[in-house]
C-alpha positions in Angstrom: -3.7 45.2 17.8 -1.6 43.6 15.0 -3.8 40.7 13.4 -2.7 37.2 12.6 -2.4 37.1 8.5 -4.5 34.8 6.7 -3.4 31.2 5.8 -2.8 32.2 2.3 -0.6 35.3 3.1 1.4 32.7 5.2 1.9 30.0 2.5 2.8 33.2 0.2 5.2 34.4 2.4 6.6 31.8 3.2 7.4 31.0 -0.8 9.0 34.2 -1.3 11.0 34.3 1.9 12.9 31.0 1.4 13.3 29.8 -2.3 14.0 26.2 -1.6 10.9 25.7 0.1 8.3 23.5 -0.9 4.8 24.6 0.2 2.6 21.7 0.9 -0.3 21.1 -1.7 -2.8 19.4 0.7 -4.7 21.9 2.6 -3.6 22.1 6.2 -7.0 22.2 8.8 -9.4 24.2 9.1 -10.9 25.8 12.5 -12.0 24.0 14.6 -11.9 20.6 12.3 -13.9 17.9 14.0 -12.5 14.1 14.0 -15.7 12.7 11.3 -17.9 9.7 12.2 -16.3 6.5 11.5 -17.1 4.5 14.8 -19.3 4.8 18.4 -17.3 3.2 20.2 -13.9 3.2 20.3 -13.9 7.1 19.4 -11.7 8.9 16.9 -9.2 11.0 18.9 -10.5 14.7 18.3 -7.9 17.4 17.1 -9.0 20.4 16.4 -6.2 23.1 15.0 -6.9 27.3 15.3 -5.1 28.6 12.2 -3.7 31.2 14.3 -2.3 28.5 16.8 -0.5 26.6 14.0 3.5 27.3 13.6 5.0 26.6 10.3 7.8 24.6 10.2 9.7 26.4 8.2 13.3 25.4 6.9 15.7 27.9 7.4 19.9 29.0 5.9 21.5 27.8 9.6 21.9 23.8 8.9 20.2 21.4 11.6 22.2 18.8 11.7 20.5 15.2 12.7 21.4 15.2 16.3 19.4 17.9 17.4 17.5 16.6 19.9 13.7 16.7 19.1 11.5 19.3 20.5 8.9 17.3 23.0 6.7 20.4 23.5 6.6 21.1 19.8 5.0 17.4 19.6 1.4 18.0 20.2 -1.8 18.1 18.7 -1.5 21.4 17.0 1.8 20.3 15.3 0.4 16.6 14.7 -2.0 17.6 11.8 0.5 19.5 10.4 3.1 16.7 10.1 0.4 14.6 8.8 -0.1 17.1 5.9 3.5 17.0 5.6 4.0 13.4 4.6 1.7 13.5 1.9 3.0 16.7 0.2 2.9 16.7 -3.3 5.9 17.0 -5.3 6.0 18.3 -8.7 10.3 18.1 -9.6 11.4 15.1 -11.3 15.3 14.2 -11.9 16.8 13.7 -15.6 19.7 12.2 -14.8 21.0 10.0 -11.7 21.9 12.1 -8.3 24.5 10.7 -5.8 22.6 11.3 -2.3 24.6 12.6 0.5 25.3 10.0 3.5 24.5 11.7 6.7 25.1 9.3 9.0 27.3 5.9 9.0 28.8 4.4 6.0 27.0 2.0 2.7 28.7 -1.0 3.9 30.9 -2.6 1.1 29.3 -6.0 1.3 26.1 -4.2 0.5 24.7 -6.2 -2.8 24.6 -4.5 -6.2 21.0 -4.0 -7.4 18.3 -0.9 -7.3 15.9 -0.4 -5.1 12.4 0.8 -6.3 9.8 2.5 -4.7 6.1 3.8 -6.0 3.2 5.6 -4.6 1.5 9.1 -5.4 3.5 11.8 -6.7 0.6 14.7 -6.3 -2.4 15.4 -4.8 -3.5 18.8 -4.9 -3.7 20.6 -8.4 -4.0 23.9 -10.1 -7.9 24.2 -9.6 -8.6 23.4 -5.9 -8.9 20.1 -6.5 -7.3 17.2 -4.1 -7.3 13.7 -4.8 -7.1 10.6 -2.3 -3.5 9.3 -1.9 -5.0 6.1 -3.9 -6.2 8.6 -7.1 -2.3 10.1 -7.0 -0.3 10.2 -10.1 2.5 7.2 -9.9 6.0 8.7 -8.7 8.7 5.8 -9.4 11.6 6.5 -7.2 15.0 4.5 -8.0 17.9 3.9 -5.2 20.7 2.1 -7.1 23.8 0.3 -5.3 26.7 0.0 -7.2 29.1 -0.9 -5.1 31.7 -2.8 -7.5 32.3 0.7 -8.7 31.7 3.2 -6.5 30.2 2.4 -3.4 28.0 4.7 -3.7 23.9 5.4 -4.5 22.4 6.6 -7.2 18.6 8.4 -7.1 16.3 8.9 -9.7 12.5 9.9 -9.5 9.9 10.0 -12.6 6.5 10.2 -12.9 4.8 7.4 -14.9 3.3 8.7 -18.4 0.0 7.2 -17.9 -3.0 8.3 -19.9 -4.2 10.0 -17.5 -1.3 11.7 -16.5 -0.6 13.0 -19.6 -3.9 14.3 -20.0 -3.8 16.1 -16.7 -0.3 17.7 -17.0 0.8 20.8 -19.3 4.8 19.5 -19.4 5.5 23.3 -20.6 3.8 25.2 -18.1 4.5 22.1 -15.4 0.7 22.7 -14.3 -1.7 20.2 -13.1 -5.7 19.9 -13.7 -7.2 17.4 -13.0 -10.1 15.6 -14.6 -10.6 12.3 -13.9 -12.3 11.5 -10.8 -10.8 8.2 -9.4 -12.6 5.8 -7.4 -11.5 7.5 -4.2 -11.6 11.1 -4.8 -14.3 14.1 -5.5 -12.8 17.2 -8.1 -13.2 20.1 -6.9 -12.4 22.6 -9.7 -13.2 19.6 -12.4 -16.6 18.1 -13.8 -18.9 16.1 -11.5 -21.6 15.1 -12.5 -21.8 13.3 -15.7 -18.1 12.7 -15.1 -17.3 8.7 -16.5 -13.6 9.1 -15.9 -13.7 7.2 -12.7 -10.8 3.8 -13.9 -7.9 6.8 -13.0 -4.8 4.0 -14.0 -2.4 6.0 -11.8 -0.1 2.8 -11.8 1.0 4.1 -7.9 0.6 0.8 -5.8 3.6 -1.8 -6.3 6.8 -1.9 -8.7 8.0 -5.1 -9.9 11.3 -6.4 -11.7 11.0 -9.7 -13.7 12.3 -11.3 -16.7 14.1 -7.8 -17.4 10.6 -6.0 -17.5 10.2 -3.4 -14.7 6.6 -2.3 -14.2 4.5 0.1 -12.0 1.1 -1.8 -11.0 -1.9 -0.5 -10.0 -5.7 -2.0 -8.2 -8.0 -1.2 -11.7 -5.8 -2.0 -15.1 -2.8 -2.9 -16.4 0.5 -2.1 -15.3 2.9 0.5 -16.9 6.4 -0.8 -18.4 9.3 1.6 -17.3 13.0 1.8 -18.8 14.3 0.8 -16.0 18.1 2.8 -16.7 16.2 6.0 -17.6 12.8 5.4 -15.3 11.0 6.3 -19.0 7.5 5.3 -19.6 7.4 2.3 -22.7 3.5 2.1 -22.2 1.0 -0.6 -21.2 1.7 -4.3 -20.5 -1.0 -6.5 -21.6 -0.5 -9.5 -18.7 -4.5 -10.3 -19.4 -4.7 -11.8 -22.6 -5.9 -15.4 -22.9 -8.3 -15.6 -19.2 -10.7 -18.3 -20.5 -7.9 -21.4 -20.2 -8.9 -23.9 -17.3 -12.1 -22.4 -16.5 -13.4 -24.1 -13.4 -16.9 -24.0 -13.6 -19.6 -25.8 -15.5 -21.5 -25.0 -18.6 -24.9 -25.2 -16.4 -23.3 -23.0 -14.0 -25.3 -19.7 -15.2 -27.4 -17.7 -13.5 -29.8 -14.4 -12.7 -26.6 -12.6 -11.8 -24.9 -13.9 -15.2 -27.8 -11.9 -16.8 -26.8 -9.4 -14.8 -23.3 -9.0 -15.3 -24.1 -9.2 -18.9 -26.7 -5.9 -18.7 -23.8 -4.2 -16.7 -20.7 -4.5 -18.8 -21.9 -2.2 -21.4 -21.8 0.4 -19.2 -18.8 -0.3 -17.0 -16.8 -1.1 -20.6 -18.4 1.6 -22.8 -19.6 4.2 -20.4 -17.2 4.4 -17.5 -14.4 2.8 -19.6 -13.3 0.1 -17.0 -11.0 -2.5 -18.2 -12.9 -5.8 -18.4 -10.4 -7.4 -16.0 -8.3 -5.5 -13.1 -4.9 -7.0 -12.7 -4.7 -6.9 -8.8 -1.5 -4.8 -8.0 -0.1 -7.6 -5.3 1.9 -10.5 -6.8 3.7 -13.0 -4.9 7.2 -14.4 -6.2 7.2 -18.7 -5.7 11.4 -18.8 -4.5 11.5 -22.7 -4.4 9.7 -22.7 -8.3 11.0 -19.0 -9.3 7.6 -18.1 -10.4 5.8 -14.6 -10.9 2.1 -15.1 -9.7 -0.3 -12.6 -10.5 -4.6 -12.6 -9.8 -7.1 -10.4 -12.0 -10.6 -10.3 -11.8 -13.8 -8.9 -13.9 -14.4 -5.2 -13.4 -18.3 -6.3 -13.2 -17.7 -8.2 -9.6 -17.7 -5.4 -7.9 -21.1 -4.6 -8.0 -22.3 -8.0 -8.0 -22.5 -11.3 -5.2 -20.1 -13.6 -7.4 -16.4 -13.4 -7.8 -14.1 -14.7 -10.7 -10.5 -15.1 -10.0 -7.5 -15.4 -12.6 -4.5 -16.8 -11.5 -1.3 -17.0 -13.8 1.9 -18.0 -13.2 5.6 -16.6 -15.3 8.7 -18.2 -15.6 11.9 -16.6 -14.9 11.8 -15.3 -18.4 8.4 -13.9 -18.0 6.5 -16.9 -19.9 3.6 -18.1 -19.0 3.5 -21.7 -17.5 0.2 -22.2 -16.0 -3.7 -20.2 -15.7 -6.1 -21.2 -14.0 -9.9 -19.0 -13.3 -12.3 -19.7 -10.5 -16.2 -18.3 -9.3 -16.8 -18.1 -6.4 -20.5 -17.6 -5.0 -19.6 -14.6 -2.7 -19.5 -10.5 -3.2 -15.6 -10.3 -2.3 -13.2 -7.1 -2.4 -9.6 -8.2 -2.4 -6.4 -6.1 -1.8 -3.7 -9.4 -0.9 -3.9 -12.8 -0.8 -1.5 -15.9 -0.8 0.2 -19.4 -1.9 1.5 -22.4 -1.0 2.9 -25.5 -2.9 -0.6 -26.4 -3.4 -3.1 -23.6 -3.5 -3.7 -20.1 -3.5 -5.4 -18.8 -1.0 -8.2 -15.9 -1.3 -9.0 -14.2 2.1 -13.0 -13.1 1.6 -12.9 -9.7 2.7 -17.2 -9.5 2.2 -19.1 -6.1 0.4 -21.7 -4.7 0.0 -23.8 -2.9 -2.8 -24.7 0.7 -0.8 -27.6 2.0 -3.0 -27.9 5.7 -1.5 -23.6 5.9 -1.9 -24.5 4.3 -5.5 -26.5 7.5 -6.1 -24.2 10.4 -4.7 -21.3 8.8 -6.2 -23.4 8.9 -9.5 -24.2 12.6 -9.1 -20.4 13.3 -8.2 -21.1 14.3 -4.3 -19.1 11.2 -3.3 -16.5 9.3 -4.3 -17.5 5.9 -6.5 -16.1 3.6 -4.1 -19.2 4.8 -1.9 -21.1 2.5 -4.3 -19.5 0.0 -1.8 -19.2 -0.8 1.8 -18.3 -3.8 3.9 -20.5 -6.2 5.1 -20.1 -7.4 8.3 -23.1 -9.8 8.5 -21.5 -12.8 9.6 -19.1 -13.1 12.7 -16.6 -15.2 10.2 -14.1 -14.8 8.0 -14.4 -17.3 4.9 -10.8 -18.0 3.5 -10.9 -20.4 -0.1 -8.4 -22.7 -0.2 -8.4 -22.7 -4.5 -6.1 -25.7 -5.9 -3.0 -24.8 -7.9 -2.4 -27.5 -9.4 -5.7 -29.5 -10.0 -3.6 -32.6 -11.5 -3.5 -33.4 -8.4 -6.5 -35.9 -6.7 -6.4 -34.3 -3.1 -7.5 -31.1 -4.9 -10.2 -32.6 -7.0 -11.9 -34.5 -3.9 -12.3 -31.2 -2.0 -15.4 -29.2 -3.2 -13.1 -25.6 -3.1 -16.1 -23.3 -3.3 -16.7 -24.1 0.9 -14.7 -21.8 2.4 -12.4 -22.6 5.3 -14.7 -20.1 8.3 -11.9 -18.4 10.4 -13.3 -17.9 14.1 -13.4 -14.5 14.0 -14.3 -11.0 11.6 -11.6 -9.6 9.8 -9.9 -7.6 7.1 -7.2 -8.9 5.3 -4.8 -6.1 4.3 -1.8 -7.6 3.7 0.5 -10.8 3.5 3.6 -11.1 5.1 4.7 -14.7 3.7 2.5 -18.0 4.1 3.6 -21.7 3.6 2.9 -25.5 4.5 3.9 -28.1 6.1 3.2 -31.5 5.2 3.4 -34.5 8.1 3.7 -37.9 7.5 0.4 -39.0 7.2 -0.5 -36.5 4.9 -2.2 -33.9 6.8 -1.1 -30.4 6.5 -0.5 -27.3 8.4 -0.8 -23.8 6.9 0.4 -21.0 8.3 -0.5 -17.2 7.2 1.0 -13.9 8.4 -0.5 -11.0 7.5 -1.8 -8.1 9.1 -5.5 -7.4 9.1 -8.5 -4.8 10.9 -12.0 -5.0 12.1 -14.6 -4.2 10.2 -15.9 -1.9 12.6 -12.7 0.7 11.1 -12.5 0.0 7.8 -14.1 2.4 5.8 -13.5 2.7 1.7 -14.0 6.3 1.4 -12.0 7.6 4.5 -8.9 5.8 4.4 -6.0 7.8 4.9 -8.5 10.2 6.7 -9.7 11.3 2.9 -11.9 14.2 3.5 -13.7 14.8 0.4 -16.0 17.8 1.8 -12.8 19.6 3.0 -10.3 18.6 0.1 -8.1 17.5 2.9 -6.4 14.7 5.3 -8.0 14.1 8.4 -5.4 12.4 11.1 -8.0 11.7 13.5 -9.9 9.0 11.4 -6.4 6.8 11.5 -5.8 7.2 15.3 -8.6 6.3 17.4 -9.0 5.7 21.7 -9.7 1.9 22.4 -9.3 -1.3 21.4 -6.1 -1.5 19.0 -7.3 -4.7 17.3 -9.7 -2.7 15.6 -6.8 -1.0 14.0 -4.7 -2.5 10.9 -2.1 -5.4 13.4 -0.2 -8.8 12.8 -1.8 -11.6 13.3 -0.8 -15.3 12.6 -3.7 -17.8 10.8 -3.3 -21.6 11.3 -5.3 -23.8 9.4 -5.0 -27.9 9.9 -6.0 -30.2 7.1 -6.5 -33.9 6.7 -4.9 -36.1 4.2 -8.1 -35.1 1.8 -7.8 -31.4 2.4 -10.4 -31.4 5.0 -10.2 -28.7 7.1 -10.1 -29.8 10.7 -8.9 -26.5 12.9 -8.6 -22.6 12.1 -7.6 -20.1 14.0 -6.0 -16.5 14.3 -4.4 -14.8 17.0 -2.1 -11.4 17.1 1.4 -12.5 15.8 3.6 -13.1 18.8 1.1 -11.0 21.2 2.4 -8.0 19.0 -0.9 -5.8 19.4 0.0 -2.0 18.3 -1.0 -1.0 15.1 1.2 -2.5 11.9 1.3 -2.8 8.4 3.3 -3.7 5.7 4.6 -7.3 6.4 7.7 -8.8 4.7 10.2 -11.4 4.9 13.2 -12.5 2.9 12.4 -12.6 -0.4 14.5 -16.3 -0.9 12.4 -17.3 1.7 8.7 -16.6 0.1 6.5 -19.4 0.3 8.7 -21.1 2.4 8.9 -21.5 6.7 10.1 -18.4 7.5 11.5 -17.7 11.4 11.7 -13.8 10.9 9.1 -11.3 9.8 9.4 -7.6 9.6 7.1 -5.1 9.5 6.3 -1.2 10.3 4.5 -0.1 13.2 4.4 2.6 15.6 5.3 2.4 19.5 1.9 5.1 20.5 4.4 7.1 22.5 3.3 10.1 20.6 -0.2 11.1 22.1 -1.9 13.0 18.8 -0.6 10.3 16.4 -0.8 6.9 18.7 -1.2 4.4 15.7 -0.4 6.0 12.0 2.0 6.9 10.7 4.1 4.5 11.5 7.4 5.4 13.2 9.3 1.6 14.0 10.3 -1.1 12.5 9.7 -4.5 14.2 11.3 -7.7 14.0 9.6 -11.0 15.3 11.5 -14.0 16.0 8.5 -16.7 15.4 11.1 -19.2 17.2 12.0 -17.7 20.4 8.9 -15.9 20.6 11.1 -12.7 21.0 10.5 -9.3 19.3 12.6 -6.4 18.7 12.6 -2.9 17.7 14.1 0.2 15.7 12.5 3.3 15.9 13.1 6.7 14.6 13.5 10.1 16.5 9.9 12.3 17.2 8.1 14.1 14.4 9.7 11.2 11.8 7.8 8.5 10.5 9.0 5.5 8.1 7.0 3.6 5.4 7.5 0.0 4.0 11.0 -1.9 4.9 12.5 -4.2 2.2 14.8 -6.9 2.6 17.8 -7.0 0.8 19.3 -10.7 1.0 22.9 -11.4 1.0 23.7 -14.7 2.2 21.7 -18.2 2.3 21.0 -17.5 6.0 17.5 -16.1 6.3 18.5 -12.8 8.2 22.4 -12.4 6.3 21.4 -9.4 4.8 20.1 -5.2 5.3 17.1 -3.6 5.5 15.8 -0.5 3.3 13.0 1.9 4.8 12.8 5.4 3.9 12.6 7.9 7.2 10.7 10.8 6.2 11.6 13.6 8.1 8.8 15.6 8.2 9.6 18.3 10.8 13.1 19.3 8.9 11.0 18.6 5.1 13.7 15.8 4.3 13.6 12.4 3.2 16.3 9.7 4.0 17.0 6.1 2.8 18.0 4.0 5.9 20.1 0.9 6.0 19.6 -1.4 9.1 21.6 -4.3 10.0 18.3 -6.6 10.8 20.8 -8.8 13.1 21.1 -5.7 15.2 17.4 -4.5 15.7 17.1 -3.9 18.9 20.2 -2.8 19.5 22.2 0.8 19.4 23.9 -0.2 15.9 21.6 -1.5 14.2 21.4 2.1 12.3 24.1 1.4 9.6 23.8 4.6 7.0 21.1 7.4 6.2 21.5 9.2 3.1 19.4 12.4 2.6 17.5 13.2 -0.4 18.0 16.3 -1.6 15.6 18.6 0.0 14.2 19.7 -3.5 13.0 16.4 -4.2 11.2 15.4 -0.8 8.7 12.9 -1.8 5.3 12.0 -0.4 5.0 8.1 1.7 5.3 5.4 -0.8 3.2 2.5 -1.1 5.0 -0.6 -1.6 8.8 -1.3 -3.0 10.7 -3.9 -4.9 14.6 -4.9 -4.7 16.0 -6.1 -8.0 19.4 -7.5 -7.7 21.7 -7.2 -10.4 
């Protein structure tokens, strides 16, 4: 009987038999894979995949054009993991000069606004040695989308990777070959050194891009961001933004104690040994629209292992100058991702952690990643949220001891921030309101995000898709907190944003409208029509109308997903403008820039263009994006 040929026969094949083809670089699953452990109860859903089951997708010479209707038996668990493999594929091309993508579908209005949208997130994440890396530990790919419309009316791409230290180090430019050798706080090498390996601070600069004061840069969780040409997408180098953190230090002289001592035994080896940066410039910002002011947080690499937090908060002028820094301790072992800012503080959401002591020692000896060093710590059935004053001229601020925490009625998360703001009533009381999306502590796990499976050097669906309750999943939710005249706290609460339940991430509004009262919020989420893939990747965009209480929807065709939408504003009306999101086609390997008319979601036209990438430079999902207007 003729036998099925092995996995690596297929791949090979594959290569030779259609040139344009991209083979993925994450391993596909094994036999049999089983879901791994995260939770007892609500269970991961279980897919298993029998190599000889699995049907490559292969792209072929006769065109599919976009209105082929999708295949519903095709979407299953055997071709879910698969598809999941597919959106992180690693791609290795880069462009060297601009490339005018191909619309497919509708027209680039001509009202659109000039201005280039930027994308980042990982580039690869397999290398030459059997080595794969956790999305988070991927090199930095900066994709460029430029609108030009006084000229041409049409868009420009350009894609680079970002010349970090450690990308140099880890690329041969002449033989275009990867090895890597620095660990990551996420990942476990395969083919590289283990133990004894003190490369862990990988500065992969892959989380968010920013524009401001003509200075793009590429931001990442651990360091200092990376300074890109932004015409050429060239790497200048570092950008110190953490010089000068001892200016309005508030906390006393007397303050000291055991775990100062502490901190002072463990910087020699975080600094000297492991290399970490003293601080770690957080890779969210948030942009002040009434005050047009950057705001950035950092913190001290040693707070990570230790039940105290300091926070940095500086604030830019338009021309990039710094106006105002302030740094705060808190008494509390906090892990941050997000957080956000009204007219009169910033606001730190205490997502609590953990020192794990046996992780400590296998991430030590290189058997697990460092971040097992770490886990939550879901001791208290609260959420602690530190209202910090930002401007501490003023009285109300200075009354208020800001080291009690405001206790949200309930245990979660934080992920990400949508937009906050306040409003103040006529006695002085205020109101702030928070939207953000957030999980249960119950799901979140450091090491396994994404479905990172180190032991297998691949992605494991399952552990992003679970059977149960859907609040423990990543979803919106709204936060109200009440104040007195003296900044009191007198209510807090959270519910799900506009009884909007399903799994969601990446929350944004109108840029003109950050830090203001916003009516609109968009995010991406998924529908859970598809049965192996209920809750990520995310496949819809959703629009909620927090006046009318009314919430609408754009989704994409099966076997596509979509990552982050950006707004693009173009009138003083907070929804007069279009929305970017990038549709990655997985089962056709192509990758699309969509523009939405965010009047229109919910409705048949709200699909204005899509314009395909070329197929040679399909890109893996991006993080987070920034529009800079011209």
């Amino acid at each position: 009987m003729p036998t099925t040929p092995s996995l690596p026969k297929m791949q090979a094949k594959l290569v030779h038999n259609s040139p344009t083809y991209i083979p993925p670089l994450i391993r596909p699953p094994p036999v049999n894979q089983a879901a791994l452990p995260l939770v007892t109860k609500p269970r991961a859903v279980s897919i298993s995949v029998p190599i000889t089951s699995i049907v490559v997708p292969v792209p072929v010479s006769i065109p599919i054009p976009d209105s082929t209707p999708p295949s519903v038996e095709l979407d299953d668990s055997i071709v879910a993991p698969w598809d999941y493999q597919f959106l992180f594929m690693s791609q290795r091309s880069e462009t060297t000069q601009p490339i005018t993508l191909r619309v497919v579908d509708g027209a680039v209005p001509a009202d659109f606004p000039t201005g280039t949208y930027y994308l980042t997130g990982p580039g690869i994440l397999s290398d030459d040695h059997g080595s794969t890396v956790h999305p988070l530990d991927g090199h930095g790919y900066l994709r460029a989308f430029t609108f030009d419309n006084n000229v041409t009316n049409k868009v420009k791409y350009m894609a680079k990777y970002i010349r970090t230290e450690a990308q140099l180090e880890e690329h041969d430019p002449k033989t275009n070959t990867w090895k890597f050798t620095h660990r990551g706080p996420f990942s476990v090498l395969k083919g590289g050194k283990k133990v004894g390996n003190t490369k862990v601070m990988k500065n992969v600069a892959n989380t968010s891009v920013l524009k401001w004061g003509e200075k793009l840069l590429c931001m990442w969780e651990g360091g200092e961001p990376y300074e890109m040409e932004s015409g050429t997408l060239d790497t200048i180098g570092r950008y110190n933004m953490m010089d000068d953190c001892d200016l309005d230090d508030h906390e006393n002289p007397g303050d000291h104690d055991v775990w100062d001592v502490a901190a002072s035994l463990l910087k020699p080896i975080l600094y000297g040994v492991f290399k970490m940066p003293p601080r770690r410039l957080l890779s969210h910002y948030k942009i002040d629209s009434v005050r047009s002011r950057l705001l950035t947080v950092s913190c001290n690499a040693e707070d990570m292992l230790l039940p105290r937090s300091h926070f940095t908060f500086s604030e830019y002028d338009s021309n990039f100058q710094l106006v105002q820094k302030q740094k705060f301790k808190i008494p509390d072992h906090l892990m941050i991702h997000d957080w956000a800012f009204t007219d009169t503080h910033y606001i730190v959401f205490a997502n609590r952690i953990k020192l794990d002591i046996p992780g400590s020692m296998a991430a030590v000896y290189g058997t697990s990643p460092m971040i097992a060093a770490l886990k939550v710590n879901p001791s208290k059935s609260t959420s602690p949220i530190y209202l910090l004053p930002r401007f501490p001229e003023n009285s109300k601020c200075k009354e208020r001891d800001w080291r009690v925490p405001v206790e949200v009625p309930s245990q979660l998360w934080l992920i990400h921030v949508g937009n906050a703001f306040q409003v103040t009533h006529a006695h002085g009381n205020l109101d702030i309101q928070i939207q953000a999306t957030a999980c249960s502590y119950q799901w979140f796990n450091f090491r396994k995000l994404f479905g990172y499976n180190w032991q297998k050097q691949n992605l494991d669906p399952s552990i992003m898709n679970i059977e149960g309750d859907s609040e423990l999943l990543p979803h919106l939710v709204q936060v109200s907190i009440r104040l007195d005249s003296d900044y009191n706290c007198q209510e807090c609460d959270v519910k799900p944003m506009q009884k909007w339940k399903k799994s969601s991430d990446f929350p944004i509004t109108n840029p003109a409208f950050s830090g203001k009262e916003n009516r609109y919020l968009y995010a991406a989420t998924t529908l859970g029509s598809r049965k192996s893939l209920p809750s990520f990747p995310f496949d819809t965009v959703v629009k909620l109308d927090l006046v009318s209480d009314s919430v609408q929807t754009w989704t994409v065709d099966s076997r596509k997903f979509i990552g982050e939408p950006i707004f693009v504003p173009k009138g003083d009306q907070e929804d007069d403008g279009y929305l970017l999101v990038v549709e990655y086609a997985v089962s056709k390997q192509r990758c699309y820039l969509v523009i939405l008319n965010p009047r229109q979601i919910g409705a048949e036209d709200a699909l204005v263009a899509r314009l395909e990438i070329p197929m040679h430079l399909n890109f893996p999902l991006g993080f987070h994006g920034f529009w800079a207007p011209n």
